[in-house]
Phi, psi and omega in degrees: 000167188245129182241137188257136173200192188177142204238024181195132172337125152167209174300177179285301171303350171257342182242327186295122141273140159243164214202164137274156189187160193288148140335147176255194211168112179318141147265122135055060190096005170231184172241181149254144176235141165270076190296140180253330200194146136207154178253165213251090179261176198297332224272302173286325169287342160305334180291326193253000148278326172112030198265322176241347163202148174304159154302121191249033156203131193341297179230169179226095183280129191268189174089115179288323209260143148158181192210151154195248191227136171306113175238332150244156176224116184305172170288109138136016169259105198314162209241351172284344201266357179267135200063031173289167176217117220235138172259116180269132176258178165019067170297310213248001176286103163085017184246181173249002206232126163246215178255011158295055211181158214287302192243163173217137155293166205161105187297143220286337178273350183286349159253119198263150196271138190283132171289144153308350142306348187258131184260191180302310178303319202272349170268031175257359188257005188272312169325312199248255210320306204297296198294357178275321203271310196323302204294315196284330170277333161308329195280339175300330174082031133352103207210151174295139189095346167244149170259099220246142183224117166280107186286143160067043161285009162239045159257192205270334203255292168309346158271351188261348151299314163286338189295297209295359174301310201266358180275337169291023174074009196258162148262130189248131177235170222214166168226133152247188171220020163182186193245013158278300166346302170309338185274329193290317169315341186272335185281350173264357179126349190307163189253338166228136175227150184246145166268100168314312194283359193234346202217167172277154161289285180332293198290328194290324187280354198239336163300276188325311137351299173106350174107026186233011159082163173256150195306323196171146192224137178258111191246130194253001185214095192280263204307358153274317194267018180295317185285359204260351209268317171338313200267358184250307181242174185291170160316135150067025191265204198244073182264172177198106185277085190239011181225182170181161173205056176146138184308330164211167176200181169260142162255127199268080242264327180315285162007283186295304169334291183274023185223018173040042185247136205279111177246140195217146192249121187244182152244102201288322159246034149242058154284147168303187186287303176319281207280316181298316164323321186258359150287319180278000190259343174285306188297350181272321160293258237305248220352301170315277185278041153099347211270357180304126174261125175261145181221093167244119204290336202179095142286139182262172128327148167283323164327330182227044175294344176313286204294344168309310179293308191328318183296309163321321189274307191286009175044021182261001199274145164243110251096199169249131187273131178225136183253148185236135189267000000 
């Protein structure tokens, strides 16, 4: 089959190879999928510079995310399930083979059955991005009557945040960094969006606000934005945390203390059984009735994974990066 990997840390242009490499063949409780599309978060390009973990394999095909069609089934997996047209979570978590490639091997729930309504692109954007925003608005405890403030509502992660914020009844005000960004976040629902680059944040959220702050922040870069938290939220509020862009940073801890505020860290690929269970099945309903807003920002070739990843690192897509098998 034909594949994209690297078999060593580094840029995208130094490391990434394409190849033929055997077909993989279901073991025991899994299937195969015949993949059309995965997708590319920042979370796999890092994996392959080596910035949040070293290579732990010979080789790597990268990439968590894509969808296509069930075409083999291991022993003890029903046979009915071939030419299911199926979406993937953590293919490449703690694996060496991910979804970057013709075929992906898969213990049998990781591939979830996609609606027909749906297309391939867009079921390469749901594993990371859809299930990290579901899981940080549940755990924010998103509810009618609260207020909610989303870093980054015309990201990959932050916009399927605000829909699932506001199908929970919430109000959502959002950050952007422009005012196409902005249309997009208002067209997924958000009810306020502040342009960081343009505007004080602080002051706009404590306008909106009444001057009482918000309920809880979803946050996609904690060690940039820790200092920013003073000026947003209320006694006794939230962060829910799903980022970082350093390993460490200052925090303003006085604060948090003498205002009782809960900072809680979530990881999309270690959830529990319970929490994997009330995502996929949230994300299965919106899709099913139609209310999923998808943003797929840019697809590539498997041919030009370079420039894929390239994209990803340089952040200008607005949306989600998708490689087409």
């Amino acid at each position: 089959m034909r594949a994209a990997y690297y078999e060593r840390n580094g840029s995208a242009r130094e490391v990434l190879k394409l190849g033929d490499i055997e077909a993989p063949q279901p073991g025991p409780g899994e299937v195969r999928v015949k993949l059309a599309t995965s997708g590319v978060n920042p979370s796999d390009v890092k994996a392959r510079v080596g910035s949040t973990r070293k290579i732990a394999f010979p080789r790597v095909i990268p990439h968590s995310d894509g969808a296509g069609e069930i075409d083999v089934t291991g022993e003890g997996v029903a046979a009915s399930r071939v030419g299911e047209r199926v979406w993937t979570w953590n293919a490449q978590w703690l694996r060496a083979f991910g979804t970057c490639a013709e075929y992906v091997t898969l213990p049998s729930e990781q591939a979830v059955r996609l609606p027909a309504n749906t297309s391939f692109e867009v079921g390469a954007c749901l594993g990371i991005p859809a299930m990290t925003a579901y899981h940080a608005v549940a755990v924010a405890r998103a509810a009618p009557g609260m207020t909610l403030l989303v870093s980054g509502g015309a990201g990959a992660v932050g916009h399927y945040a605000v829909q699932f914020a506001k199908a929970a009844g919430a109000n959502v005000i959002t950050t952007v960094s422009s005012p196409e960004k902005a249309k997009l976040a208002q067209a997924a629902g958000a009810d306020h969006t502040i342009d960081y680059k343009r505007e004080d944040v602080g002051e706009r959220v404590m306008a909106v606000t009444g001057k009482k702050g918000v309920d809880a922040v979803i946050e996609l870069d904690i060690a940039a934005n820790a200092k920013l938290m003073p000026q947003v939220l209320r006694p006794r509020s939230a962060i829910v945390v799903y980022g970082t862009g350093a390993p460490e940073a200052d925090v303003p801890l006085h604060f948090f203390l003498r205002n009782a505020i809960a900072l809680k860290f979530i990881y999309v690929y270690e959830l529990d059984r319970a929490e994997r269970a009330a995502a996929l099945s949230a994300i299965s309903r919106a899709l099913e009735a139609g209310k999923l807003i998808n943003n797929v920002g840019r697809t590539f070739p498997l041919a030009e994974i370079v420039a894929a990843h390239e994209a990803v690192e340089e952040g200008k897509v607005l949306g989600n990066v998708v490689v087409t098998i």
